[in-house]
N, C-alpha and C positions, 0 to 999 in steps of 0.2 A: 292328640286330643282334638279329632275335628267334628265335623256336623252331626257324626255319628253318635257321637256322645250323647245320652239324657240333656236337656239344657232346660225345660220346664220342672214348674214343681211338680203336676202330674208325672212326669216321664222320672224323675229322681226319685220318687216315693213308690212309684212302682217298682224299679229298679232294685230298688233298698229291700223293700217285702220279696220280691222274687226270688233274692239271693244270688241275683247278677251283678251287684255295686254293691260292697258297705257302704255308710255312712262315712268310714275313714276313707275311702278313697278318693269319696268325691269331696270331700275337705281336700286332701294333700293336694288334686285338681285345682280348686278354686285357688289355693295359695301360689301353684305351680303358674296358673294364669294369669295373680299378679305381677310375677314377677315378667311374665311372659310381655305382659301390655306395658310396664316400664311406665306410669303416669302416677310420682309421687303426689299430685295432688289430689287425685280421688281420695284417697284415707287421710283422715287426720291421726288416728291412732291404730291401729291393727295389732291384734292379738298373736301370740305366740304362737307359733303354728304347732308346736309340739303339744304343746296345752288343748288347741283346740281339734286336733285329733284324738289326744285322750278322752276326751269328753264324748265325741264320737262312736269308739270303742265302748265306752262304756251305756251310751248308746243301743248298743249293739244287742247287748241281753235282755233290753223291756222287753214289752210288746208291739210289734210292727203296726197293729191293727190298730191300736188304741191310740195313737201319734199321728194327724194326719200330715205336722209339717217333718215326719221321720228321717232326721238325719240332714234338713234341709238347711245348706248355709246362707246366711242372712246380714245384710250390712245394713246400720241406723244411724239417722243424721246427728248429725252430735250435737245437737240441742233434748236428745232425748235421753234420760239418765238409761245408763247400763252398767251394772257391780262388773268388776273389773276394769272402767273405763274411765280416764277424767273426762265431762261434759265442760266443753268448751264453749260452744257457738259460735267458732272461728275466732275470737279474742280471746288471745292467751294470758290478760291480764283478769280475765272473767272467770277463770277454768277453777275449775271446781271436783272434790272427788268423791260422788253421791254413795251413804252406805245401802240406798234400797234401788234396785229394777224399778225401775218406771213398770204400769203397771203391764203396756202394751208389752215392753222387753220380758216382764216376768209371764205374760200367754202366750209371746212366741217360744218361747220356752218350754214352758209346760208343753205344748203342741210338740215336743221333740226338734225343734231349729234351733241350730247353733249358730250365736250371733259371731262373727268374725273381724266384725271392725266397726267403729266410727267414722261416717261422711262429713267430708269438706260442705260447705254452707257458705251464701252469702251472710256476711253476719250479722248476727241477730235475725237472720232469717227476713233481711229486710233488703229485697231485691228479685227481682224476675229472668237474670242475668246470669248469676254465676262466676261474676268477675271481682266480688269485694270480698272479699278471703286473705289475709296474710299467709295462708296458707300454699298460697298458688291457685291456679285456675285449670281445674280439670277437663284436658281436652273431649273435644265433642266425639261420640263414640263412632258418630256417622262423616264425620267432612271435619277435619282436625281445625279448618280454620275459624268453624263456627263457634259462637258461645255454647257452652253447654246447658244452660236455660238454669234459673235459681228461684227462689235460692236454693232447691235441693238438688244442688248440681252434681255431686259428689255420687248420692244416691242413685240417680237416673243416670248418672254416665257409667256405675258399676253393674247394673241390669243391663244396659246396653251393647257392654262392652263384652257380655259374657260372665264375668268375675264372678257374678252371683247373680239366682232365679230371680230371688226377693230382696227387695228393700224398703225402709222405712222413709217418709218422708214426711214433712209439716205442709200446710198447705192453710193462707190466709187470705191471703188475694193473687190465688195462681199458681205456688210453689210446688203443689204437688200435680200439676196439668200441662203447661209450659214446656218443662224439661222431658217431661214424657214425648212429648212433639216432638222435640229437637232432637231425640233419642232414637225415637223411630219404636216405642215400648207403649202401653196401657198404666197409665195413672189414674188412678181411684183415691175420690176425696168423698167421704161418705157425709152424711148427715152429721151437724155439729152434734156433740154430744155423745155418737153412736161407737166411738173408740174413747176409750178412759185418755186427758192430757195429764194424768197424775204422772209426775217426773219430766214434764214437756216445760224447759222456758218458753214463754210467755213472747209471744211476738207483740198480740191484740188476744187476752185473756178470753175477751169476752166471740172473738172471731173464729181464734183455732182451730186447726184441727190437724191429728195423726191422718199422713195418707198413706199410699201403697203404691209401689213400682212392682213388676212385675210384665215379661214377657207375652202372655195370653190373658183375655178376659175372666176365663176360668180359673189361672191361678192368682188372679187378684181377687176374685169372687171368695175363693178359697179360706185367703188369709185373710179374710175381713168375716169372716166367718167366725177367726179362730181369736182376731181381736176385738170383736162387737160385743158388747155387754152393758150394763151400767156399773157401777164404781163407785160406792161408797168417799172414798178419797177424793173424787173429783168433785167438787159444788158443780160444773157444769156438766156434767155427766146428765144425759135421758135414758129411759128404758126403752128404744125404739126396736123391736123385734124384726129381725132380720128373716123375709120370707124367699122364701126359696126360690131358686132359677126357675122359668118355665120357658116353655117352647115361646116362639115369636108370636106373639097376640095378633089375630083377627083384628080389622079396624087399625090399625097403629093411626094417631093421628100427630104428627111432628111439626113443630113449630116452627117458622123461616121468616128472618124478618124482613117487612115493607120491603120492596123495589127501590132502593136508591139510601136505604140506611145501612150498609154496611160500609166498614171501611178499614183498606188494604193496603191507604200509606204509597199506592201506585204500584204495588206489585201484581203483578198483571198472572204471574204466575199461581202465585197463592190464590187468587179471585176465582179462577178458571177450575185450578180444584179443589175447590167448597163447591162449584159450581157441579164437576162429576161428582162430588161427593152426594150434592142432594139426587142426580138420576138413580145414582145406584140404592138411595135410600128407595127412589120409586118404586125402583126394579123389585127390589125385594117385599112391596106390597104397602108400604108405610106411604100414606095420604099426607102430602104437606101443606099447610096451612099458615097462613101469612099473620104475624103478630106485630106489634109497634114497640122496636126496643127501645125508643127513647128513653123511656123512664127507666131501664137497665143504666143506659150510657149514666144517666143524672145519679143515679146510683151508684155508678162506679166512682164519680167524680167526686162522690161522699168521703172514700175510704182514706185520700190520702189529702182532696182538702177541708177537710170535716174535721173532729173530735178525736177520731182514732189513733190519729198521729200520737195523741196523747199515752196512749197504753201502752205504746211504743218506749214512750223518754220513759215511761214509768219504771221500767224494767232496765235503765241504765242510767238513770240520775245520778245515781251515788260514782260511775263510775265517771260518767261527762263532768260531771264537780272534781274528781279526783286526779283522774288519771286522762283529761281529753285525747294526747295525741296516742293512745292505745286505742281508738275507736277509729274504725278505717274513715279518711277523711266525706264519701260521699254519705256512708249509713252517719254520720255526725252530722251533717248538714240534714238528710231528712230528719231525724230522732229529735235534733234540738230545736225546732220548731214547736214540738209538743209541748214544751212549757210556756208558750204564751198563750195557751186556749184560753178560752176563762165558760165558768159551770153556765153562762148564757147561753155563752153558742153552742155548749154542750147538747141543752135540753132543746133550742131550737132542731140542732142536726138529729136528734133523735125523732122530732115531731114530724120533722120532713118524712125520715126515714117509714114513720111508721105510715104514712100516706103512701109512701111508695112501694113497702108490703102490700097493701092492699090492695092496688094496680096489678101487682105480679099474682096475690090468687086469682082476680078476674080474668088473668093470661092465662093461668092455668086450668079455666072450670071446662076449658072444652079443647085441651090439648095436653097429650099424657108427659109431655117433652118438648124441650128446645134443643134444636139441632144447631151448632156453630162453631167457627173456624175456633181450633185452640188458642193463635195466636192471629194475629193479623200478617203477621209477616213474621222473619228472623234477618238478624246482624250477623258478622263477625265481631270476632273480636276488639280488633282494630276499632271497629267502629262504633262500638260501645265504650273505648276506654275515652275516646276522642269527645262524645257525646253521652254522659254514664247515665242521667237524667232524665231527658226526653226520649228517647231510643228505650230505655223501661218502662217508663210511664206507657210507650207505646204497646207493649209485650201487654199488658195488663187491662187492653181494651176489653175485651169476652171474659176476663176471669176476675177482675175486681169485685163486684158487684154478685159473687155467687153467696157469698158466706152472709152475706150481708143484709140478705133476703131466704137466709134459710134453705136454701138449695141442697142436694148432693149431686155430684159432678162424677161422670166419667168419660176420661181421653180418650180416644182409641185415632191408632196409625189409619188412615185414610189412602194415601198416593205419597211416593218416592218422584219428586219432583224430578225432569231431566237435565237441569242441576246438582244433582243430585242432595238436595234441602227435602227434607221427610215434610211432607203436610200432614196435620191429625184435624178429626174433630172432636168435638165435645157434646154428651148427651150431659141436657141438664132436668131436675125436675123436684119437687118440693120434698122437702125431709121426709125419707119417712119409704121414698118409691127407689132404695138402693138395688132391689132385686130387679126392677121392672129394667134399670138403665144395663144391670150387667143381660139378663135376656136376652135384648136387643142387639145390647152394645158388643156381643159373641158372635150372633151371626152376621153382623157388618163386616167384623173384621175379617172374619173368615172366607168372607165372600172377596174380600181385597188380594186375597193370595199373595199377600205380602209376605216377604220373609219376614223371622223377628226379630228386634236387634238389630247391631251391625256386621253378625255374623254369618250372616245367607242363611240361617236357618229357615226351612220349611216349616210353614204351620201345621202339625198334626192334624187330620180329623176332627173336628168336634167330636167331644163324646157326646154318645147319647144320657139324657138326663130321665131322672127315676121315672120307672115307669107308675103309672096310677089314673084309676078313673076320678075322674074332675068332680063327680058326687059321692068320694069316699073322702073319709078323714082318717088319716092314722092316730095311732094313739099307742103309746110306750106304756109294758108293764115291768115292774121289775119283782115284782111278790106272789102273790097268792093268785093272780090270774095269768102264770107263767104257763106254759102247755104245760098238761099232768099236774098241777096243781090243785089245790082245794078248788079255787075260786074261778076256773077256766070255763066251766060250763056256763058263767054268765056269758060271758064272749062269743061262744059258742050255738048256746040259745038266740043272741041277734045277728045271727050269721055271721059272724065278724074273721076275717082270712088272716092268718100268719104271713108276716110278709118276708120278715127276717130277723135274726139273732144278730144284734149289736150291742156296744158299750157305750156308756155316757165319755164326755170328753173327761178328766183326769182333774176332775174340779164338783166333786160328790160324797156324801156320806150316808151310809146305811146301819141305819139301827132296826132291832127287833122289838116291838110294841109290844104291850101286854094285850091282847086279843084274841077273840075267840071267831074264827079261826086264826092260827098267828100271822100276823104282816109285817114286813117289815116297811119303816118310812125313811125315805130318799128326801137329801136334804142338801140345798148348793150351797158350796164353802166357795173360799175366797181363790181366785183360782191360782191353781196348781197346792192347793195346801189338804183338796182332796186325794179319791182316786177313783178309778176308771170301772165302773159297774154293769156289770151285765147286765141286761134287759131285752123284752121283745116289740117287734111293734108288728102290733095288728090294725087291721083295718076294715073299718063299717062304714055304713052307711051315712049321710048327715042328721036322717030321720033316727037312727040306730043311738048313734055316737049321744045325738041327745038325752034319753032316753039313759042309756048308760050311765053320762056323765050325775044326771040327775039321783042315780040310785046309793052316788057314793056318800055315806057315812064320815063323819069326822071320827080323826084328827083329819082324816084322806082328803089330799084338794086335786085340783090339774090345774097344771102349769106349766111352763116353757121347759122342755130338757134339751140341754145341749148333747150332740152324740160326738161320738171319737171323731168322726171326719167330717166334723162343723158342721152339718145339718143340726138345724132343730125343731123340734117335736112334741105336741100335748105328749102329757105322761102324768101317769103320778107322783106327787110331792107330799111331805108331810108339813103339818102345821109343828112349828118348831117349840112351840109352848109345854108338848106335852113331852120334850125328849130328856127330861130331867130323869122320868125313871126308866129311860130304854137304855139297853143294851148296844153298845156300840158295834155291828159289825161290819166295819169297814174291812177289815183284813182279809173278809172270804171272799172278797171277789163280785160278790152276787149272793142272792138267796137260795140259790138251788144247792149250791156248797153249803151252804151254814143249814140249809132244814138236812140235807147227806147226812152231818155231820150231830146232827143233834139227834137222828135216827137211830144210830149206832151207839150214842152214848146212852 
């Protein structure tokens, strides 16, 4: 089982549809792998391996097309509920046996990824380290003696290690960026709000967020694709529309801060490559530009001595009252501090804070991104059990202060120190710009010709990304302006080009309207409680697209459709008001089936 193997989610999904890998095989692999690596503390719980090939196999008979994560196994930090798993957050006096998928677990699902295990965590997700776990401390995937970086240590050491493409991870002040570093892998902490935390305990409710491990830019891009949405279930949940990867932007303008404000704790090593890391930014055409992180630093100094702390004890009071020495002694001493805040200095640290937002868009109005070290330095082990406190606090310099100001974050491996200590950096930039960071944050990597992981693997090629003129818009139909339909000659009148026949992702419903000509209306269900619809996407012009859009008739609207391989795309939608008297026809697949079918009857 060596290099040769699939090890991305592109290269498994390929694989999978080609008919060169099932899906069970490259399960029995991942299981065969753990037992291969031998490091009971990566998993807190792991699934039956019999089980989780079955499900594989069966698997096997959907549609390949329609699944973009098909067949792909997947490990989640166990503060995240998953059916079949007790949710622990590394206290086994906390654990708990949730009856619903969180909602992230229930889309990596639906997408066809089989979740395989529960990750080890600092607990309560409170730590940057990877060392407070009664569970054990999962060695570093790249230099056994280092920390594995936390608290989604578990996570990033099982991406690292091989074990699995993808994994889940939380991320509040760093948890999902950190370990990514230390791993030598691509961590993806999106925009608050832009992954549902329905079934996520609560580190800081109000900070959150679901992140993503993953080996390449693109299959992080991928799966954030396939978990982005909003979410009923979640009060903090936004509708922030996930736009598409594009070629590397003309202009990049990348943020570096002041001459003499960074800091490296004396590592001379680390210093030197942030230092290659910003030529190579040059090299590749991005303009750096000098910002003032101070007011970062002050805002990072927010998170842990500010109010926050609070959300923190909140989420384990009942158990600091009950059960204290069930709480690993260092997450005790941060968490119990939180109950002496009081709603003063609550409202004061928020008033700060919100001053200090406004510093950060002025940072922003003329720079698309901050470029910066993931970490300042890295410990061993040793030297964080000796010093558990400050030695984290230090890890937490460049990543406290993201959530806190609204940011989406992505890692990416930079330089293999000759130390062999992986150096990463961090593309930062305001909610909302998660396509702009993976873009970029693709061809850096690729340009580092880094292997991925700790396994020598070679980075594949960049694929090339869709093609299309920059003054067309696409636009999904799934009815009556299907080619050879009633309605196609509108299309066709504004010159408008077939680009391709795809399906929506597996989270849809199609009913037949009462209309003249008949249409049918697409409608988004809760995901995975739809299914996977046929549709086309053409494309016009801006001037075209207008014009079109303008001529449609109610109930008809346009609105976001999600497609089978996480792309998404104007299309038609229906107004859901009027589906009292339609006809359900989710079961044909598509419209072009059910008008066949009512032809003949």
């Amino acid at each position: 089982m060596g290099a040769e193997q699939p090890e991305t989610i592109a290269a498994i999904v390929a694989a999978h549809r080609a008919g060169t890998l099932t899906p069970a095989q490259t399960i029995a692999r991942t299981y065969q792998r753990i037992r291969d690596h031998n490091d009971p503390a990566i998993f807190i719980s792991l699934r039956d391996e019999k089980d989780a090939i079955a499900e594989a196999e069966r698997l096997a008979v959907k549609d390949a097309t329609s699944l973009p994560l098909y067949g792909v196994p997947v490990a989640v930090k166990d503060n995240i509920d998953a059916l079949g798993f007790p949710t622990t957050a590394a206290c086994p006096a906390f654990s708990y046996t949730p009856t619903y998928d969180s909602t992230a677990a229930e889309r990596l699902r639906a997408a066809g990824a089989i979740i395989i295990g529960k990750t080890n965590l600092d607990q309560f997700a409170t730590g940057l380290v990877g060392v407070r776990s009664p569970y054990g401390i999962p060695r570093n995937s790249i230099r056994a003696d280092l920390i594995p970086g936390g608290s989604s240590s578990g996570s990033a050491v099982a991406v690292g290690a091989g074990l699995v493409p993808l994994s889940l991870g939380t991320d509040t002040a760093g948890s999902g960026r950190v370990p990514a570093m230390l791993n030598n892998i691509v961590g993806l902490k999106p925009s608050l709000g832009m992954i549902s935390n329905a079934g996520l305990v609560p580190a800081c409710r109000t900070l959150d967020c679901i992140s993503v491990f993953a080996l390449t830019v693109d299959d992080a891009a991928l799966a954030l694709s396939v978990l982005a949405g909003p979410d009923q279930a979640d009060p903090f949940s936004r509708d922030l529309p996930l736009q598409p990867v594009t070629p590397f932007p003309a202009n990049l303008r990348l943020g570096v801060p002041r001459n003499g404000q960074l800091i490296f704790f004396g590592d001379r090593t680390a210093e030197a490559a942030y230092g290659e890391a910003l030529k190579r930014w040059a090299a590749l055409g991005a303009m750096l530009v000098e910002f003032d992180l101070e007011p970062f630093y002050e805002t990072a100094r927010l998170l842990y001595e500010g109010p926050w702390v609070a959300e923190r004890y909140l989420v384990i009071k009942n158990l600091l009252a009950s059960a204290p020495d069930s709480i690993h002694p260092v997450t005790r001493e941060i968490t119990a501090a939180g109950a002496r805040l009081t709603a003063a200095e609550t409202f004061s640290a928020l008033y700060r804070l919100q001053g200090l937002r406004k510093t950060a868009e002025r940072t922003f109005a003329n720079i698309d991104a901050l470029v910066l070290p993931t970490a300042p330095t890295t410990y061993t082990t040793a030297q964080v059990l000796a010093n558990p406190i400050e030695l984290n606090s230090r890890l937490g310099t460049y990543t406290n202060f993201v959530n806190l100001l609204d940011l989406c974050g992505l890692a990416v491996p930079a330089s293999m120190r000759a130390d062999g200590i992986p150096f990463g950096i961090t593309l930062l930039a305001p909610a909302g710009r998660d396509a702009l960071l993976a873009s970029i944050g693709r061809v850096f990597h690729a340009d580092t010709r880094l292997t991925v992981g700790a396994k020598g693997v070679a980075q594949a090629p960049l694929a090339p990304l869709p093609e299309g003129r920059s003054d067309e818009i696409p636009i999904a139909v799934v009815g009556a302006h299907l080619s050879g339909m009633a309605l196609n000659g509108e299309l066709k009148a504004l010159n408008a080009k077939l680009v391709e026949a795809t399906n929506t992702a597996p989270d849809y419903k199609l009913f037949a309207l009462g209309t003249t000509p008949p249409k049918p209306g697409l409608l988004r269900v809760e995901a995975g409680k739809g299914a996977s619809i046929e549709l086309e996407i053409w494309s016009l012009s801006s001037s075209a697209f207008g014009k079109f859009v303008d001529a449609i008739p109610a109930p008809m609207a346009i609105g976001t459709i999600r497609l089978a391989d996480g792309r998404n795309v104007k299309g038609f939608l229906v107004e859901p008001e009027v589906l009292n008297a339609a006809r359900d026809i989710t079961s044909y697949g598509g419209w072009r089936k059910f008008m066949a079918e009512a032809a003949t009857a």
